[in-house]
TORZA-968338 format. One record per residue (C-alpha): residue in one letter; z, y, x. Coordinates in pm, whole numbers, plus 50000, padded with zeros to 5 digits. Layout:
N
{r = A; Z = Z; Y = Y; X = X}
...
END
This chain:
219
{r = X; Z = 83207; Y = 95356; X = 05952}
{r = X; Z = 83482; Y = 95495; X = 06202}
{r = X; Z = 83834; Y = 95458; X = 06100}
{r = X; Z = 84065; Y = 95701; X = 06358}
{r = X; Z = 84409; Y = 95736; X = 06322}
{r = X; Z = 84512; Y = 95964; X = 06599}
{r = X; Z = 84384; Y = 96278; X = 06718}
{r = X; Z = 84531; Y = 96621; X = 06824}
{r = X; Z = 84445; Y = 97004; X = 06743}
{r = X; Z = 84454; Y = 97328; X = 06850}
{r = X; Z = 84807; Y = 97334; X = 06657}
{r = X; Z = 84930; Y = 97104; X = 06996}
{r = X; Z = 84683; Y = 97037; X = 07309}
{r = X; Z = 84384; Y = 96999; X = 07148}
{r = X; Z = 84033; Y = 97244; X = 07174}
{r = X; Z = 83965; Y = 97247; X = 06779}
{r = X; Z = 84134; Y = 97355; X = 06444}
{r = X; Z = 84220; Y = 97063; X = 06222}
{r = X; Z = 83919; Y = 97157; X = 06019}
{r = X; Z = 83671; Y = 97186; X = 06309}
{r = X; Z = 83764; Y = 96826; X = 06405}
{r = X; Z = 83737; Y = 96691; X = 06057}
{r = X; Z = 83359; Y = 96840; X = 06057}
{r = X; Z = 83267; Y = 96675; X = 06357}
{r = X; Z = 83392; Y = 96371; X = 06218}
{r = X; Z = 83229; Y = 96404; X = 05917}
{r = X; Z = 82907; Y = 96459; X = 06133}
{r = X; Z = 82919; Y = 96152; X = 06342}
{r = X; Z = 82983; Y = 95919; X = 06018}
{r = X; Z = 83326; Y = 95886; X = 05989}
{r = X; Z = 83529; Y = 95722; X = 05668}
{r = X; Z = 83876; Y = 95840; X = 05774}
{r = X; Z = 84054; Y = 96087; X = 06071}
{r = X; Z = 84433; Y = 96112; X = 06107}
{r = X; Z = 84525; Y = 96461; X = 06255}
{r = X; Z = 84843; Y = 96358; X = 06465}
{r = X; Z = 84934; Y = 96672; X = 06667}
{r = X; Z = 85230; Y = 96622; X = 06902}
{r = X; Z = 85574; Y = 96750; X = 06716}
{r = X; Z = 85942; Y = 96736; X = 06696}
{r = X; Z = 86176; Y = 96945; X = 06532}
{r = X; Z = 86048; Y = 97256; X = 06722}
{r = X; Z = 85750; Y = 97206; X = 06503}
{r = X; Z = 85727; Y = 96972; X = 06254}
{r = X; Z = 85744; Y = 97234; X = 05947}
{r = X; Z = 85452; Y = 97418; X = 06016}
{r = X; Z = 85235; Y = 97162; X = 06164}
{r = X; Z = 85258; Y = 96906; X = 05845}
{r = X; Z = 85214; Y = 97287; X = 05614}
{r = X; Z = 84940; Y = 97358; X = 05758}
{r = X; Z = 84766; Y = 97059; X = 05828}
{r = X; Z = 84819; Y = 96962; X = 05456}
{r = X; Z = 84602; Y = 97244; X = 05323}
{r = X; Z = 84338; Y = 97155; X = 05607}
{r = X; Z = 84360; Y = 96777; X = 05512}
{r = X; Z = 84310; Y = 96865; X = 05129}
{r = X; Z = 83995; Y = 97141; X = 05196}
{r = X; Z = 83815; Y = 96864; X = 05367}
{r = X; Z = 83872; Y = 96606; X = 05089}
{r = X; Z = 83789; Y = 96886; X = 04830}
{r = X; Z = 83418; Y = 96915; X = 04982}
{r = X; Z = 83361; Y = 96662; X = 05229}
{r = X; Z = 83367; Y = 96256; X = 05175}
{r = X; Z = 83638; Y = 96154; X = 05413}
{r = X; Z = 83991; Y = 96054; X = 05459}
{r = X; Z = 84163; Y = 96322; X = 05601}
{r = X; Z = 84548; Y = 96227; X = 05637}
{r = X; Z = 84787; Y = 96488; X = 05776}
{r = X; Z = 84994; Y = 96292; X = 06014}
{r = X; Z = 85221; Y = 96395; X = 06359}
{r = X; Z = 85260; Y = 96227; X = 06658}
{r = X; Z = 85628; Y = 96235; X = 06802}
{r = X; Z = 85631; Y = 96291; X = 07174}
{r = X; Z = 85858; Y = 96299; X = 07404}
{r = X; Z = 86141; Y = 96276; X = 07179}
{r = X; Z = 86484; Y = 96088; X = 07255}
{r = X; Z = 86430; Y = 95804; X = 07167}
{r = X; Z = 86750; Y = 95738; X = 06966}
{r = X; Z = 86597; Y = 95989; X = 06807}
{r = X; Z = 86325; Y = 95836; X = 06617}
{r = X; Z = 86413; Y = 95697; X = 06276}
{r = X; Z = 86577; Y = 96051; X = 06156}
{r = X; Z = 86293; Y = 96252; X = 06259}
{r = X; Z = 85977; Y = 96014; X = 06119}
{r = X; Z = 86194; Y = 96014; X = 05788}
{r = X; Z = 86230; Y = 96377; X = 05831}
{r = X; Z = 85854; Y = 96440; X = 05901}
{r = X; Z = 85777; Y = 96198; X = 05609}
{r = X; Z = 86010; Y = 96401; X = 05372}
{r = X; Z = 85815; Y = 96701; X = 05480}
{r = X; Z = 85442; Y = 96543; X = 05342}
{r = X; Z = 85342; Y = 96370; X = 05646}
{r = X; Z = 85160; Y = 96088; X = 05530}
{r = X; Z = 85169; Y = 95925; X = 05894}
{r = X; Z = 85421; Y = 95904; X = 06134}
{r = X; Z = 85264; Y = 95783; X = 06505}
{r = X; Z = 85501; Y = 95743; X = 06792}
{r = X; Z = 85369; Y = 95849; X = 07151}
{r = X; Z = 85451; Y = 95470; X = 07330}
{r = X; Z = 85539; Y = 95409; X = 07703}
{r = X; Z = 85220; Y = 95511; X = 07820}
{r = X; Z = 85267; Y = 95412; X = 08246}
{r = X; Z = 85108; Y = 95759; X = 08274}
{r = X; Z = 85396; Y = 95971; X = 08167}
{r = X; Z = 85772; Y = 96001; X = 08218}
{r = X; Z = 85851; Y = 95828; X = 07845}
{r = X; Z = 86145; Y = 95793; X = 07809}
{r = X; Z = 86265; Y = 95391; X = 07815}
{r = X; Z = 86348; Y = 95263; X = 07477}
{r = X; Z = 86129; Y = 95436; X = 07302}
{r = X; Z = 85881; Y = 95142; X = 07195}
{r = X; Z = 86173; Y = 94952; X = 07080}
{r = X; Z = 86302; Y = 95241; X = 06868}
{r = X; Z = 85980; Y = 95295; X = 06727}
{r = X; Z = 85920; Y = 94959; X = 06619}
{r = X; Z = 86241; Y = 94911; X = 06406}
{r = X; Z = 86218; Y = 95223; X = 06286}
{r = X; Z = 86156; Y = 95222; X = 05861}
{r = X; Z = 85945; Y = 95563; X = 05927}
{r = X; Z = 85731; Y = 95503; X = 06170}
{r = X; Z = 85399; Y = 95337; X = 06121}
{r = X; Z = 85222; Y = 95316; X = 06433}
{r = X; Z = 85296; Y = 95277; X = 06825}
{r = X; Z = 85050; Y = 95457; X = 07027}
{r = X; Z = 84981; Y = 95373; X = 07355}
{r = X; Z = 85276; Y = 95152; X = 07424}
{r = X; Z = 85213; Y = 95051; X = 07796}
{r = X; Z = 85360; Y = 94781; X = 07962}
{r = X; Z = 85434; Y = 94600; X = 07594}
{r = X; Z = 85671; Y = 94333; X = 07581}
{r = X; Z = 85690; Y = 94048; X = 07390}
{r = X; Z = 86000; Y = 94188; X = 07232}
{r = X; Z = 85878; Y = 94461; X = 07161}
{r = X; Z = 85564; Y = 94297; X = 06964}
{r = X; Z = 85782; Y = 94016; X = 06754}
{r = X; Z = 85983; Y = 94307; X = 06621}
{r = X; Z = 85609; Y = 94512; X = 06542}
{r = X; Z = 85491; Y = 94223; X = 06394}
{r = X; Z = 85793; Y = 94152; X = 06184}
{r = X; Z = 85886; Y = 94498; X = 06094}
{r = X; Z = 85466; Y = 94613; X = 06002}
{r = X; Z = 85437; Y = 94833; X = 06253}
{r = X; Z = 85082; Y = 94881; X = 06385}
{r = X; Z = 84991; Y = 94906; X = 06719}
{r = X; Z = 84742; Y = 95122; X = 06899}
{r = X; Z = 84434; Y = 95021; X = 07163}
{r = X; Z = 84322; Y = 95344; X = 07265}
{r = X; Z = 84032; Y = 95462; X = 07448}
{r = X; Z = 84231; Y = 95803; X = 07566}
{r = X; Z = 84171; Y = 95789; X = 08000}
{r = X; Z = 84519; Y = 95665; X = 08150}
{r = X; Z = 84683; Y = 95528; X = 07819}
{r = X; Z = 84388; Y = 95254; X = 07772}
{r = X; Z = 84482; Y = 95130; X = 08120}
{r = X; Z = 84736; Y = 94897; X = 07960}
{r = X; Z = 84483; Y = 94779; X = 07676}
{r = X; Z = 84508; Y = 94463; X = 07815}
{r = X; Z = 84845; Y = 94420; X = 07829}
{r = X; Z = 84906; Y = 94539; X = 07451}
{r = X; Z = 84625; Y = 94312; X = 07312}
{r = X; Z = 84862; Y = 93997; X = 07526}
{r = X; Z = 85165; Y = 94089; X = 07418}
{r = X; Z = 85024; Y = 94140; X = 07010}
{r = X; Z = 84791; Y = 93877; X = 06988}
{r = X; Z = 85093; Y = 93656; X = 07105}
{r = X; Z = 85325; Y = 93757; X = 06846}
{r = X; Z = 85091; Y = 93845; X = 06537}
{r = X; Z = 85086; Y = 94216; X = 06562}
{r = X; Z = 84777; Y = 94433; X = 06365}
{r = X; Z = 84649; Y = 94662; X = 06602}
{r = X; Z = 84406; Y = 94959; X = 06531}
{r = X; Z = 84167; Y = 95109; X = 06746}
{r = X; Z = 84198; Y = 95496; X = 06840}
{r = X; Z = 84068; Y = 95766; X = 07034}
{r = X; Z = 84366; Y = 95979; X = 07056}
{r = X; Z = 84107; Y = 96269; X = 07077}
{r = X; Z = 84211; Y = 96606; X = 07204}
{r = X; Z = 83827; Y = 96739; X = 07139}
{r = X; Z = 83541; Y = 96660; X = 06903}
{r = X; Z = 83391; Y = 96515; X = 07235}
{r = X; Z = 83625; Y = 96220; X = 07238}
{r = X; Z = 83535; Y = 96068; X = 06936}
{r = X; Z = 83406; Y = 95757; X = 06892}
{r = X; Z = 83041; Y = 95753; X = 06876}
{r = X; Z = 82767; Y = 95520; X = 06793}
{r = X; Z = 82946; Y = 95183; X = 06848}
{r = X; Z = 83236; Y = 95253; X = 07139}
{r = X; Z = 83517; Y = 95209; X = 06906}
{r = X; Z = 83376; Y = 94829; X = 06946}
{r = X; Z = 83365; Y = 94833; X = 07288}
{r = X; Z = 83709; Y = 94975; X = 07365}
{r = X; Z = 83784; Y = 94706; X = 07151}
{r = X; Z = 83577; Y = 94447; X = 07359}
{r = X; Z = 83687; Y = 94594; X = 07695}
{r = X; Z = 84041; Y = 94561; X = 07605}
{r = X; Z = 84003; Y = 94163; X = 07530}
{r = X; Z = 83983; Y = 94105; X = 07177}
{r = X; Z = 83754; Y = 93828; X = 07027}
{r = X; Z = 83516; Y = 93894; X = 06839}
{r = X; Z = 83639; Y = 93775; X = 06553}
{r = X; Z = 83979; Y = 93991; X = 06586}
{r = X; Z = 83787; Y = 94312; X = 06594}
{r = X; Z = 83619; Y = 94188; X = 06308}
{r = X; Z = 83934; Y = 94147; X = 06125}
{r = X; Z = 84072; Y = 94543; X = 06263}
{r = X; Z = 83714; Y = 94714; X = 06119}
{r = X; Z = 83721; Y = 94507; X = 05792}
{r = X; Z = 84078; Y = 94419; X = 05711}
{r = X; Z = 84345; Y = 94618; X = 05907}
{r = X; Z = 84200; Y = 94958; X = 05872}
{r = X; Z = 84190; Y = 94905; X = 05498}
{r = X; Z = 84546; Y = 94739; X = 05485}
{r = X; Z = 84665; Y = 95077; X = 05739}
{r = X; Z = 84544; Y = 95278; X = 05448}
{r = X; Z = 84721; Y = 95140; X = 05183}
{r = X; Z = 85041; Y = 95059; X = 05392}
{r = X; Z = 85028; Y = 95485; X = 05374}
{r = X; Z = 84993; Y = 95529; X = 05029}
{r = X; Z = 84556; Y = 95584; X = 05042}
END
């Protein structure tokens, strides 16, 4: 069972409405889909409204997890604590941070902001990670993101050394912008594989950390 806690909309640069995803989701066998649709203040009301009630209507009729989450992107990074609280206050039950991806023009300082913020719970895509930057994850329980998005996952490798180093729990995503991205059959595992964890640490994400992610969100 598929445990995915980022993916985007039509409500930001994604192809389907939250619903539509959270079908297909349903359809390929997953437990659990975040919708994460890139936001700051120019949009953070509306988005968490409305992907609330689509959330809720899936859970009504459908057996999933459907959490109504935002990704913050692009946002100064000083930034970052007062707007995950602020998204939080709004209903968002999960507050992802778009990382240091080497792919776009992040701004620097924003992994570091994101994981010592008290909002945030998970750094997507976080780049060139430093060991810094993964002692404060680790101590502060922030979770950290292997991704199988093109571009972001070409720094897997470098996140997994970094976290494994300094105790981190990662998760594995797809950061889907279409029901064609996610994780079919078993490629979740082999994202996981391909980005060098053991066997026995992907073991651990699929059995423990998923389940721990949940309940670290109030599910």
């Amino acid at each position: 069972m598929v445990y995915d806690f980022h993916t985007h909309t039509f409500l930001s640069d994604g192809i389907n409405s939250p619903i539509e995803l959270i079908r297909f989701a349903v359809a390929a066998g997953y437990k659990c889909i975040a919708i994460t649709d890139h936001a700051s203040y120019s949009n953070l009301d509306h988005l968490v409204e409305k992907v609330k009630k689509d959330c809720k209507l899936a859970e009504d009729y459908w057996d999933i997890t459907a959490i109504p989450g935002v990704e913050l992107t692009n946002v100064p990074a000083k930034s970052i604590n007062d707007m995950a609280k602020y998204a939080k206050d709004l209903g968002a039950k999960l507050v992802v941070v778009h990382g240091e991806t080497i792919v776009e023009e992040v701004e620097a300082g924003t992994n570091w902001e994101a994981v010592n913020s008290r909002y945030v719970d998970l750094l997507a895509h976080p780049g060139l990670f430093s060991p810094k930057e993964a002692e404060a994850a680790a101590k502060n329980g922030i979770y950290i993101e292997i991704t199988s998005r093109v571009g972001h996952s070409l720094t897997n490798g470098i996140v997994v050394k970094a976290g494994r180093e300094a105790g981190v729990r990662f998760l594995i995503d797809s950061d889907s912008h279409s029901h064609k991205d996610l994780f079919l059959n078993d490629f979740q595992e082999k994202v996981a594989k391909g980005a060098g964890l053991e066997a026995d640490e992907i073991r651990d994400i699929f059995s423990k950390n998923n389940k721990d992610f949940l309940a670290k969100i109030g599910y």
